[in-house]
N, C-alpha and C positions, 0 to 999 in steps of 0.2 A: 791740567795735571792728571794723570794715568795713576799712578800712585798704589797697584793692585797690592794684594797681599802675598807677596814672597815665598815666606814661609814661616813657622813657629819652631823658636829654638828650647829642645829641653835639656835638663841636665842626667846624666845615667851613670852609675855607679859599675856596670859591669856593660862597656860594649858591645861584646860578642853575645852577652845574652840577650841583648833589649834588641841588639840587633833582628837575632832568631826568630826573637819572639815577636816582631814586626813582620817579619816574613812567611814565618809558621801561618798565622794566626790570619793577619789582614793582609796577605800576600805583597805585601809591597817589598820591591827590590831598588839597590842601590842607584840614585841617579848620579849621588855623586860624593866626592873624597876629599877632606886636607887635612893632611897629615903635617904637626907643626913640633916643636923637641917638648912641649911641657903638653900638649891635647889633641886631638883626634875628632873632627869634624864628619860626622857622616848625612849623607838628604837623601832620605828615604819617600817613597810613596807609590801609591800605585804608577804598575808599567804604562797606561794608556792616560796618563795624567789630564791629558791637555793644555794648550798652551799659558792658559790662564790658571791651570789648578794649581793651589799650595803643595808645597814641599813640608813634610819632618825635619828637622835638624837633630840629631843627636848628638851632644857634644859630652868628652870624657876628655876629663884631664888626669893625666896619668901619674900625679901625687896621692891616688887613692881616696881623693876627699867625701865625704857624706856630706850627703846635703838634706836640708828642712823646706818641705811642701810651702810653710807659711800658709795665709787663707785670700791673698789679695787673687792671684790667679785660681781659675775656678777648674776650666778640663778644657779638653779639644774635644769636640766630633766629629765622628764621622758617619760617611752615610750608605744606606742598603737601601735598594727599589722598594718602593709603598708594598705594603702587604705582605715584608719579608723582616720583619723586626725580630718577631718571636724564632722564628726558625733560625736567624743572622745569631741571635742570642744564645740559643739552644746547640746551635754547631758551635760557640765560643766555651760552653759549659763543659759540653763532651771533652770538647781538647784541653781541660783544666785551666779552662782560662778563669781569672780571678773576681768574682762578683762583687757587685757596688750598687747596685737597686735595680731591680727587674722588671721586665715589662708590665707586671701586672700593678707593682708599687708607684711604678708613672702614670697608671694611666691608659695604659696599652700603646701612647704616643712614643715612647721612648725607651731608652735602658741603658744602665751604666754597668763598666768595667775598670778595669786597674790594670796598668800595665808591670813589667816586674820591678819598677825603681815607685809604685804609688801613683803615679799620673793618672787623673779620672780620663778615663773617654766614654762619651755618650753615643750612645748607636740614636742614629735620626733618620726617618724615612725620608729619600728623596728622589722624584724620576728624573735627577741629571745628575752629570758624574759620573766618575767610575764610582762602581761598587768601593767602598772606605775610603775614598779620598774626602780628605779635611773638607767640610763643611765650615764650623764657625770655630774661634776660641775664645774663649768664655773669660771675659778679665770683672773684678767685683773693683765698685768704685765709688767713692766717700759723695761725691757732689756729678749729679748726673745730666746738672746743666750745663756744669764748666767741663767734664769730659765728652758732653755730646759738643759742645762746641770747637774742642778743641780738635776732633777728627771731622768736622764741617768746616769750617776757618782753615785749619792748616793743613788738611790733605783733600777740601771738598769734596767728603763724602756725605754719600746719603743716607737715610733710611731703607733697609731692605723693603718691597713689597710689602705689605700687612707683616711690620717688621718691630712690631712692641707690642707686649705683652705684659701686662699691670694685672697685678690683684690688690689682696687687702695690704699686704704685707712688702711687697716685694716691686721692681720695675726692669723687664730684661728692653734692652733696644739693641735691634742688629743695623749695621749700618756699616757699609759698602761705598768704593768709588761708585762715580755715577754711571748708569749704563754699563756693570759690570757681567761678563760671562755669566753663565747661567753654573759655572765650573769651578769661579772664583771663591775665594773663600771671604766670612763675615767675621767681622769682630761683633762679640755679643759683651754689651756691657750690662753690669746688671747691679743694680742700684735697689739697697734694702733701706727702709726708711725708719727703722730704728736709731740710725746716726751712729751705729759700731766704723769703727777703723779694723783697719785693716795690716796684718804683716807679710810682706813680700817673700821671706824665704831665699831658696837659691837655686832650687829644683828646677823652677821657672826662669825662665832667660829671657827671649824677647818675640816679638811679631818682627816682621822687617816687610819693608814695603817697595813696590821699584819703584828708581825716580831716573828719570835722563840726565846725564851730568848738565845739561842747562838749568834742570828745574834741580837738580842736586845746590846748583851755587848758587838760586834763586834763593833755597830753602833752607839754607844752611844756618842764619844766624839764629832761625827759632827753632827748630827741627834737629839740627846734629846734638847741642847739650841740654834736649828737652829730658824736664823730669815732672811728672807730672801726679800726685799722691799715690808716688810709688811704682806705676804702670812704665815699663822702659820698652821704649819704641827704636828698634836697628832704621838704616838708611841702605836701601843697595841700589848701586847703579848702575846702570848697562851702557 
């Protein structure tokens, strides 16, 4: 099973501005369109994507609705060449782009931003990729055995390279199909050990993953009505 990561869908309250402001900001241009009588899909990301890189979803449903972040979903990232974090940050400040913790509050390994509907995104140093194309997205999850299992079991994936990351407090694990591009994007699950729950919101929508319509009808009776504490996983096929 191939099973990459598709793309991540958000929810946005004003189209044409989250639009801009995807474009403005992290230069990505529209790959693609559905227009439907109640919502408005748009897949944004950088022009040089590659075959395997993830896509944006922007989805607006045009009853005007508001929607709540919730805390189940964490952020997306994305990524700047090593050694260009502070300056990537610094040109996002000039353009009035919206702060969420700084490189120096990470660490110097990292930094966050908001985009204009609240979505965290993480600037991450990486030498692959275009310049902003999704890296990982960040989902928070009650029991970190039965969700590492369950994207090991039902979509065999793996752990990214030196792909967890444990302190006193906390547990991130990224984990990928196997032998995935170097372009592909990770889910990072990240397990705090306090035992808090979690609410899903509506801001957040889904990851979607490709499957070939063989392995689509292979996979369908555990995968198409999976719900798993809250985390909603789309199906797409080619």
């Amino acid at each position: 099973m191939d099973a990459t990561l598709d793309h991540t869908m958000i929810r946005v309250e004003d189209l044409e501005e989250t639009t801009e402001w995807y474009s403005d900001h992290l230069d990505y241009v529209e790959h693609g369109r559905m227009e439907a009588d109640s919502f408005t899909n748009v897949f944004m990301g950088p022009e040089d994507i590659g075959e395997e890189g993830a896509l944006l979803e922007l989805t607006y449903n045009h009853d005007d609705r508001s929607y709540e972040m919730g805390d189940a979903w964490g952020h997306i990232a994305v990524r700047v060449p090593e050694g260009e974090l502070e300056s990537a940050y610094d040109e996002l400040m000039d353009e009035g782009v919206e702060d969420y913790r700084d490189p120096e509050s990470c660490g110097g390994r990292y930094a966050f931003v908001k985009d204009p509907d609240g979505h965290e995104i993480e600037i991450v140093q990486r030498d692959h990729g275009a310049r902003w194309s999704l890296d990982h997205t960040m989902m928070r999850v009650e029991d970190a055995d039965e969700s590492l299992g369950f994207w090991t079991r039902k979509f065999e994936y793996d752990e990214r390279p030196a792909g967890r990351w444990e302190t006193d407090d906390f547990a991130n694990y990224f984990v990928e199909p196997a032998g995935a591009a170097d372009e592909a994007m990770s889910v990072e699950l990240t397990y705090n050990y306090d035992g808090r729950s979690y609410e899903l919101g509506d801001a957040w929508g889904h990851v979607a993953v490709r499957l070939t319509r063989t392995q689509r009808v292979e996979a369908q009776e555990s995968l198409l009505s999976w719900r798993m504490k809250g985390e909603r996983r789309a199906v797409r096929t080619e």
